[in-house]
N, C-alpha and C positions, 0 to 999 in steps of 0.2 A: 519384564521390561528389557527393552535394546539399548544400549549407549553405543556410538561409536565414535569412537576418539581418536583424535589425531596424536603421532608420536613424530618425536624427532628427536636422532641421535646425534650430538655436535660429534661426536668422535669420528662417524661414518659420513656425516653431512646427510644422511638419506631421513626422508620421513616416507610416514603411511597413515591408515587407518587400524584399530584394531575394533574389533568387534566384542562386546562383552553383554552380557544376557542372564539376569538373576530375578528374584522378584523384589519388587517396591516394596517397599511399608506403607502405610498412610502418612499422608504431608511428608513424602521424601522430598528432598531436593537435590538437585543436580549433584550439588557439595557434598553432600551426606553418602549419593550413589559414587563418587569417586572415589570417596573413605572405602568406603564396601569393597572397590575396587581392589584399592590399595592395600585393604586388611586381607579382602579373602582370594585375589584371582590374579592381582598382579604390586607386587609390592617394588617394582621397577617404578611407577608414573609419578611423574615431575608436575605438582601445582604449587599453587602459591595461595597462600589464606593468611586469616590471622583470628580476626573478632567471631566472625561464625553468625553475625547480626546486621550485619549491612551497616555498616559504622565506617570501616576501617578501607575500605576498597579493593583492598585486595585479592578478590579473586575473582574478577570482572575476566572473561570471557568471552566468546562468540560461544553460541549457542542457538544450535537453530538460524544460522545466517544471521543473530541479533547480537548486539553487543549487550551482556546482561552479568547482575553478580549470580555467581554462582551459591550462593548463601540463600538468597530469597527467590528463589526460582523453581517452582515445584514443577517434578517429574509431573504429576496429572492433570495439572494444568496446560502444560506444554500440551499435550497428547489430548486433548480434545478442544477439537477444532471450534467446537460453538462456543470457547470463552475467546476473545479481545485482547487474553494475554500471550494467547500463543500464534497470534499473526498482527504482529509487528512490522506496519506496512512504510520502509524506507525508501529514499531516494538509492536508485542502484549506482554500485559503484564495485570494483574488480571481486573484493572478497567476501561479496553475498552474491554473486552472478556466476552460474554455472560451479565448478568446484567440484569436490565430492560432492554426488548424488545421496540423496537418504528417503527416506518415506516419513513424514513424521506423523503418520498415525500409527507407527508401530517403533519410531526408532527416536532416539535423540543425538542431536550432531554437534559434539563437542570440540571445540578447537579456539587456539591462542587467539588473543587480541588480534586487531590488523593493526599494518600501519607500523607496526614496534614488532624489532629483529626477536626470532625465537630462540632464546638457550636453548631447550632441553622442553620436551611435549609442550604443557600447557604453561610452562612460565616465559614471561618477554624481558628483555630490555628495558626499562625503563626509564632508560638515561636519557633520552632525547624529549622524554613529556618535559623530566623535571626540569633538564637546562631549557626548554622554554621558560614553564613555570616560572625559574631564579630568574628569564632575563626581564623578567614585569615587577621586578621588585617588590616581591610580597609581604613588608614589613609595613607598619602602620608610620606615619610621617606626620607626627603634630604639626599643628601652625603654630604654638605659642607655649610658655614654658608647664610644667608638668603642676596641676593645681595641687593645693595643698588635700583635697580630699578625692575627688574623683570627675570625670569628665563626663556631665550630663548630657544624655539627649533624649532626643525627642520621640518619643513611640511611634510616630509614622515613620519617621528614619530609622530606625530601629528594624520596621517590618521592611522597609525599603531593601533592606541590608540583605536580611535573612534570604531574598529570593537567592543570592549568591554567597553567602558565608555556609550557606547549606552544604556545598562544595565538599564531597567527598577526595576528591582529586584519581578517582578509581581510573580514569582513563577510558568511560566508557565512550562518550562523545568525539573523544579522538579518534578512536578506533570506529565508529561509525560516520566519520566525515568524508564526503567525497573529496575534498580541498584536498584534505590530508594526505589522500589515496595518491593525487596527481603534482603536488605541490609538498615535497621535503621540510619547506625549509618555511612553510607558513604554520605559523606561532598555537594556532589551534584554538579550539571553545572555550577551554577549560581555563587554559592561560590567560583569556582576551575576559572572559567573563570575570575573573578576581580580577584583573583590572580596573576594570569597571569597577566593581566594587569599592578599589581603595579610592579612585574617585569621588563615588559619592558619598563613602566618609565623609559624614560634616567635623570630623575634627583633624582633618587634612584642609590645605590652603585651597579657597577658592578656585581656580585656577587649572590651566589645561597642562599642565606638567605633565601630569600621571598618563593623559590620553596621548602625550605625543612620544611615549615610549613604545609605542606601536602604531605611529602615524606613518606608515610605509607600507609599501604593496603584499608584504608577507604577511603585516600584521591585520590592522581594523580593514583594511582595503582588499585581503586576500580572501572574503569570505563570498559565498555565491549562495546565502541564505536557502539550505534544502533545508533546515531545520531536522535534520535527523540528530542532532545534538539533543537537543531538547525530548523527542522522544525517547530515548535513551537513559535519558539522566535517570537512577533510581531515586534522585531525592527533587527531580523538580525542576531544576535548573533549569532558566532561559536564557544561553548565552545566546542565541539569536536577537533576544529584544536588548540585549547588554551591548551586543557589535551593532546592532540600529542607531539606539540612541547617541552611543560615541561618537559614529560619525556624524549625525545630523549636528552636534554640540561642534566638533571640529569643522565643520563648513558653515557653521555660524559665529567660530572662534570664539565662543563662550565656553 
């Protein structure tokens, strides 16, 4: 198999591509081919992981023009064209268009997040998801005081829930949003969609509080629904139907 990966030295400010070529195992994945890397061909590459299980997010990627974890991402799947997982059909925007050139029946095209400044190869910045993230206030905000035994709900609410507490917070949605590409300083999928969430917490106050901490043009208004957010998500997420509904609920001020 080929990988070719992107490098970048902060010391020299330059990046490249590097080219590397070993053979796969069965069910390798991207993750595992970077290990290999790193064990046996270049013990210099900069990534970021953690869980190794698609849990933890952390090592979300561009791969193949797609924003993807690197943990659940098999080399042979990418590489043959008649599976659905290796064409990944987005709304274009600067860092899946044009770029390094690659083949991907014979090559895979590793490179950092978009959207988010890179340290060092494959690890980014992160500090601008999070301080969006913090500015949506992601803490749970009862209406009433703490019961003596536990705060029931409802199993429809419950599953309501789950479409966004799924939320890995991996950054892949960011990194594949057109907004994001042409708009800094717009709040993002990831952020707008736990929003939403703590909203429809039923053990949050009734009330449009929560929606109008993003009731301005960067936030709920800054989105141009390509839904590449959602294809993206490895766990599902729909922050598209999460920024729909907010604003329908804000221009009916319910």
């Amino acid at each position: 198999m080929k990988l070719k990966v992107y490098r970048y030295h902060p010391a020299t400010g330059q990046s490249r591509y590097d080219n590397f070529e070993f053979e796969a195992t069965p069910g390798m994945t991207v993750l595992a081919a970077l290990f290999y890397i790193q064990d046996n061909l270049d013990d210099s590459l900069a990534l970021r992981y953690s869980c190794r299980g698609a849990v933890c997010g952390s090592c979300a990627m561009l791969i193949n023009k797609v924003p993807r974890l690197a943990c659940r991402t098999q080399v042979a799947l990418l590489r043959n064209p008649e599976n659905d997982y290796s064409e990944v059909k987005l709304k274009p925007y600067p860092a899946i268009e044009g770029g390094e050139p690659f083949d991907s029946s014979e090559e895979v095209l590793v490179e950092p997040l978009p959207h988010l400044p890179v340290i060092k190869d494959l690890v980014v910045d992160m500090g601008k998801f999070f301080e969006y993230y913090r500015r949506i206030e992601p803490v749970l905000k009862p209406s009433d005081e703490p019961p003596a035994t536990e705060r029931a709900m409802k199993p429809d609410d419950v599953r309501e829930l789950e479409h966004y507490t799924n939320c890995i917070l991996c950054a892949s949605c960011f990194g594949a949003c057109p907004v994001d590409a042409s708009n800094s300083s717009y709040l993002g999928p990831a952020a707008l969609a736990k929003l939403y969430r703590f909203h429809i917490d039923p053990r949050e106050l009734k009330d449009n509080s929560r929606l109008q901490l993003a009731d301005y043009p960067d936030g709920w208004w800054g989105c141009e629904f390509h839904t590449n957010c959602k294809l993206v998500c490895p766990r599902g997420v729909p922050p598209n139907i999460a920024i729909g509904k907010a604003r329908v609920k804000l221009k009916k001020g319910k």
